[in-house]
C-alpha positions in Angstrom: 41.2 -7.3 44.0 38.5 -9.7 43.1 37.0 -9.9 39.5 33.3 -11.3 38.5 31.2 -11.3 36.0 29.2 -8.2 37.2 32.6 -6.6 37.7 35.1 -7.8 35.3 38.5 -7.3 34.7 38.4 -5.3 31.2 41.1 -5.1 28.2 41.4 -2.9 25.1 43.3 -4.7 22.5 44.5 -2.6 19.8 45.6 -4.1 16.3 48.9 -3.0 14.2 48.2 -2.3 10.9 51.1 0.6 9.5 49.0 4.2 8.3 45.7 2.0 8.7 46.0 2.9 12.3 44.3 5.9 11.7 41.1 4.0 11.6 42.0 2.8 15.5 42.6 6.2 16.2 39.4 7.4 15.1 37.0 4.6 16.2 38.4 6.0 19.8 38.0 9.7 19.5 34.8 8.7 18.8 34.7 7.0 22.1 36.7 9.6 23.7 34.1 12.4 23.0 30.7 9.6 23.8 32.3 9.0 27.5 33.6 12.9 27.8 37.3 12.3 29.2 40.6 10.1 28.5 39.7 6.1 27.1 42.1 4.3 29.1 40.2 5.4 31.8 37.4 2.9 30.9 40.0 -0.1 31.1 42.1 -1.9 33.2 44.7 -3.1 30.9 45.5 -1.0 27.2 47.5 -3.3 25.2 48.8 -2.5 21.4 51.2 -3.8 18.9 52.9 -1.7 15.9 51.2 1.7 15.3 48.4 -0.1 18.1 51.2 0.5 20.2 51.7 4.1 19.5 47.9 4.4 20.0 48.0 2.4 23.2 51.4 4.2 24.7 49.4 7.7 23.6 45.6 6.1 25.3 48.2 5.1 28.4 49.4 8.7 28.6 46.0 10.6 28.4 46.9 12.4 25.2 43.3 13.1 23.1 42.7 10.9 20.5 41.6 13.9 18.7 45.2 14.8 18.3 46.4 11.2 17.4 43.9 11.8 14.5 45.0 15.1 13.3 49.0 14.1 13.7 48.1 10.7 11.9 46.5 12.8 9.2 48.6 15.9 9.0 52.1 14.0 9.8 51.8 10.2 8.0 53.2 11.6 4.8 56.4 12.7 6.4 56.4 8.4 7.9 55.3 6.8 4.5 56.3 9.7 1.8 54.3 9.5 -1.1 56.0 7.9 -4.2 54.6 5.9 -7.2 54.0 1.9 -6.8 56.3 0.5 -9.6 53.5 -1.4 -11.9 54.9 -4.6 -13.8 57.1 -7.0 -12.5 60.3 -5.2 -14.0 60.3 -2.2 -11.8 59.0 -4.0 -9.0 62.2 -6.2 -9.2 63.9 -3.2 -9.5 62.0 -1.6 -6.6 63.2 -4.5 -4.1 66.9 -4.4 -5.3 67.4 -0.8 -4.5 65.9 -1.4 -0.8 67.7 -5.1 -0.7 70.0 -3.9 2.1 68.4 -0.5 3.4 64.7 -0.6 5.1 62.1 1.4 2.6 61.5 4.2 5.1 63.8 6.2 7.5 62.9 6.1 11.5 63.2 9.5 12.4 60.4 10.8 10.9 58.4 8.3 12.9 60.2 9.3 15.7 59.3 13.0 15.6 55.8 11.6 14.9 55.4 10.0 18.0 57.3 12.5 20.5 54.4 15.3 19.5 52.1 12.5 21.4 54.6 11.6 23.8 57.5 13.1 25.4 60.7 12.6 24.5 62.3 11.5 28.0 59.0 10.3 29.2 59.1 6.5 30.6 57.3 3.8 30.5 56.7 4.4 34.6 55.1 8.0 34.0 52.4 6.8 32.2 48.6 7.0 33.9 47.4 3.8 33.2 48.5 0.2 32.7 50.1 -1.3 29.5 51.5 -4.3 27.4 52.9 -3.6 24.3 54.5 -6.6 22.4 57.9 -6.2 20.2 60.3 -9.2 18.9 63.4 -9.1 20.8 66.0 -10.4 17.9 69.5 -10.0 20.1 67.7 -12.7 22.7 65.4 -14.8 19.5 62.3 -14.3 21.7 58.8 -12.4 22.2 58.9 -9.7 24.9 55.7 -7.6 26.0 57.0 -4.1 27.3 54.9 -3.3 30.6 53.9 -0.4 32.8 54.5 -1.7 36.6 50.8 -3.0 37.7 52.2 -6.3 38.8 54.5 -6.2 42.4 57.0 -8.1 40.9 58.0 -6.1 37.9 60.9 -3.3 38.2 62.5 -3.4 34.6 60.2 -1.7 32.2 58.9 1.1 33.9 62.7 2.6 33.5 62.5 2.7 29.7 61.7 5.5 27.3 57.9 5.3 26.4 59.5 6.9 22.6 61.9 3.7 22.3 59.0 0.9 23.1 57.0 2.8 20.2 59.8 2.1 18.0 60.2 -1.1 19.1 57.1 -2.3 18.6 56.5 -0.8 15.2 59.8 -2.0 13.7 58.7 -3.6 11.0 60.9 -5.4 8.7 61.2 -4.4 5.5 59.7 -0.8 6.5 61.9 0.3 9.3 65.6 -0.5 10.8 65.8 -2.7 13.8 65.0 -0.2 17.0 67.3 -0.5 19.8 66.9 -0.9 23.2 70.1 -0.8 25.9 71.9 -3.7 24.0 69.2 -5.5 22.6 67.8 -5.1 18.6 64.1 -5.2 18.6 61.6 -5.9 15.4 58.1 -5.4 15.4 55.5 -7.0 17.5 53.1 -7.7 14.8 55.6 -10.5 14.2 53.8 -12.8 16.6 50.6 -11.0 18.0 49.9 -8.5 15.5 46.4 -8.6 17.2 47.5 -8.9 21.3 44.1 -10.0 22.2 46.0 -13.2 23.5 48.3 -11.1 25.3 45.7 -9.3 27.2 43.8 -12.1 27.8 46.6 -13.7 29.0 47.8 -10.9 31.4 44.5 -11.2 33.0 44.4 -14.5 33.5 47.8 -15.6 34.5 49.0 -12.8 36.5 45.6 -12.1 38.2 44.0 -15.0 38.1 41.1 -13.7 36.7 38.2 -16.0 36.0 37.4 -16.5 32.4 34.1 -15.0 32.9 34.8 -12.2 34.6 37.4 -11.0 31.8 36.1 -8.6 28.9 37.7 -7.7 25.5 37.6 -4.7 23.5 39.5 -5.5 20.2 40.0 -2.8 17.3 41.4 -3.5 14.1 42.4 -1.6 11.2 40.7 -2.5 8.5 41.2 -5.9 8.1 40.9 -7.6 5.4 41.4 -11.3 4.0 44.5 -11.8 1.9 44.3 -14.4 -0.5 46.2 -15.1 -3.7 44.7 -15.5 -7.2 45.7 -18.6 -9.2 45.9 -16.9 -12.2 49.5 -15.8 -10.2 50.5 -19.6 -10.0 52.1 -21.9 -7.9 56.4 -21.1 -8.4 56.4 -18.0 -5.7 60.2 -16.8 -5.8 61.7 -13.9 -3.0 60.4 -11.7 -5.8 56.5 -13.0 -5.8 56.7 -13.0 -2.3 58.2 -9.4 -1.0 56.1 -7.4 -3.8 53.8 -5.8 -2.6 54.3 -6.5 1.0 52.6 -10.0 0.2 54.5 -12.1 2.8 53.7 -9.7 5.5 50.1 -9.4 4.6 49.5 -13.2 4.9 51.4 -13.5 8.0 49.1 -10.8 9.4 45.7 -11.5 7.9 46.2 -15.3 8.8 47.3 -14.2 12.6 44.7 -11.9 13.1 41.7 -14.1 12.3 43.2 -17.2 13.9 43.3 -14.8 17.4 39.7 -13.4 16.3 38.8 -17.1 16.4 40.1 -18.4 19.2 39.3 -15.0 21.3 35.5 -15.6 20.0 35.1 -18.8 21.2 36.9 -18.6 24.6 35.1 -15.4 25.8 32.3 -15.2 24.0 29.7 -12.4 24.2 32.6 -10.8 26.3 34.2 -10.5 23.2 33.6 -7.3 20.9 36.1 -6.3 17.8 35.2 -3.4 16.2 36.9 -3.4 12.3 35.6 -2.6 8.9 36.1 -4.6 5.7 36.5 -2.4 3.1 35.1 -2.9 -0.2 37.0 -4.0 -2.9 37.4 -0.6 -4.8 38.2 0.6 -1.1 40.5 -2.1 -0.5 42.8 -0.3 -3.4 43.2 2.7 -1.7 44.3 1.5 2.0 47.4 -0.1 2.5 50.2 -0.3 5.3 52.5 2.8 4.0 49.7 4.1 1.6 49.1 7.8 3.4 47.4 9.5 0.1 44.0 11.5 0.3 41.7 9.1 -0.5 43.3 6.7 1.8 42.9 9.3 5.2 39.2 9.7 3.6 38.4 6.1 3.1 40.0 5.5 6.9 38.1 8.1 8.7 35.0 7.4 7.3 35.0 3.6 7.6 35.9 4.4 11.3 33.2 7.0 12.0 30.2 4.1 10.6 31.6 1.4 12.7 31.4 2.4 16.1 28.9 5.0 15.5 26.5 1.8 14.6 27.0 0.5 17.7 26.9 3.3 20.6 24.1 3.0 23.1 24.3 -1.0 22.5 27.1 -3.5 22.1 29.3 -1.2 22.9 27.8 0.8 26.2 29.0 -2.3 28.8 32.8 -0.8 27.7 32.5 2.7 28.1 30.4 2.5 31.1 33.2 0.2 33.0 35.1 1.5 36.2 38.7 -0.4 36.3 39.9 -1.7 39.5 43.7 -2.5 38.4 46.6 0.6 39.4 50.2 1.1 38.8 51.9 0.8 41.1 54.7 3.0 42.6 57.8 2.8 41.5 60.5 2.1 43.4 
């Protein structure tokens, strides 16, 4: 296969981001229902991280993002159940010493969640189109990017459960117990490439040699936002200061994401394109990674509607009107 410019090799990346996925999810039934059949169809590599990687897995398998939005809406309670945010610094140190040796959230809900998408014994091999979907392999200490078979030498992944490499990649610590996988323990991708633009890129480049300009990216986010600390909170951050509130996890993340939105930018260019929506600040208090309320599915949906709808028929035609040239192989 030979990629140029007028050809290119193209990615979707797809950003983790907990219940805020919904906003991926919707930004490509949008797609979905502008090109008139399955997304992945428009790419030659889907790659997604966290609930991205339940989105991308779902893309990979030809289920309609229609339904991805109406389980995400109808289902994220039973993942993130409603309860009330503890509200001055005594119940929220109370709050992290009754989950100080117990995740907040129990998997199987998530689980259930993702086998009305997918299958339960489906594999990795059965899907229709090629994947990468990053996790943290914590029995080994290193990164791993679970992968459909579309490179000859690769004839481990395709044999794993699509359900456990969801779980994989959305075990994220604090929120869900450590997935496993065989004999290996597995935390959430979002660890190092929360955003797997890199990955993708990467993939394309290293394994097939594709020419810089001849690689496209399709990035969504979900609702990013900057996270940035007031000094009226001060200087002396203690375990306390920095677990409430999912406040180490959200620098980690927003910090990531916009040094890969960065560097992505100024590598490819205008073969670059990230859809996401900043909320607004009286937005920004209704989203958050386990926050699956009313207004939070309202705010979501409606942030995701306005920015791709903005940009059909322009920026974004060059995506949906692309024919991929990469296929699985067969497994053997």
């Amino acid at each position: 296969m030979e990629w140029t410019a007028e050809a290119p090799f193209q990615a979707l990346a797809l950003t983790g981001g907990g219940y805020r996925g919904l906003f991926t999810a919707r930004v490509l039934d949008v797609m979905e229902k502008e090109v008139g059949h399955p997304i992945a169809r428009r790419f030659d590599l889907v790659c997604g991280t966290s609930i991205g990687g339940i989105i991308a897995l779902a893309a990979a398998f030809e289920v309609p993002m229609a339904k991805v939005v109406k389980v995400f809406v109808e289902h994220g309670p039973s993942i993130f159940p409603l309860y009330k945010k503890p509200s001055h610094a005594a119940a929220k140190a109370w709050d992290l010493w009754v989950h100080r040796s117990k995740p907040r959230y129990r998997t199987e809900p998530l689980r259930a969640v993702i086998t009305k998408l997918i299958p339960e014994n489906a594999l990795i091999g059965d899907a229709l189109h090629p994947l990468a979907i990053p996790a943290v392999n914590v029995t080994e200490g290193k990164p791993q990017v679970f992968k459909t078979r579309h490179f000859q030498e690769w004839n481990r992944d395709w044999k794993l459960k699509a359900v456990e490499v969801a779980l994989a990649t959305a075990a994220a610590p604090t929120f869900f117990e450590l997935a496993k996988i065989s004999d290996s323990l597995y935390a959430d991708g979002g660890l190092f490439a929360n955003a797997p633009d890199l990955v993708a890129q990467h993939e394309a480049e290293h394994f097939f040699n594709v020419p810089k300009d001849a690689f496209r990216l399709l990035s969504i986010g979900t609702t990013t936002q900057k996270y940035s600390i007031s000094h009226a909170a001060g200087r002396e951050f203690g375990i306390l200061d920095w677990m409430s509130e999912q406040r180490l996890f959200n620098v980690i993340i927003s910090s990531q994401q916009q040094l890969v939105d960065q560097l992505v930018a100024h590598r490819l260019g205008s073969n670059y394109l990230r859809i996401d929506q900043v909320p607004s600040n009286e937005q920004a208090q209704d989203l958050g990674l386990d926050v699956t309320t009313d207004a939070a599915r309202s705010t979501l949906l409606a942030l995701a509607e306005k920015s791709v709808t903005d940009i059909l028929g322009s920026k974004l035609q060059p995506y949906l009107n692309h024919q991929p040239q990469l296929q699985l192989l067969k497994d053997s």
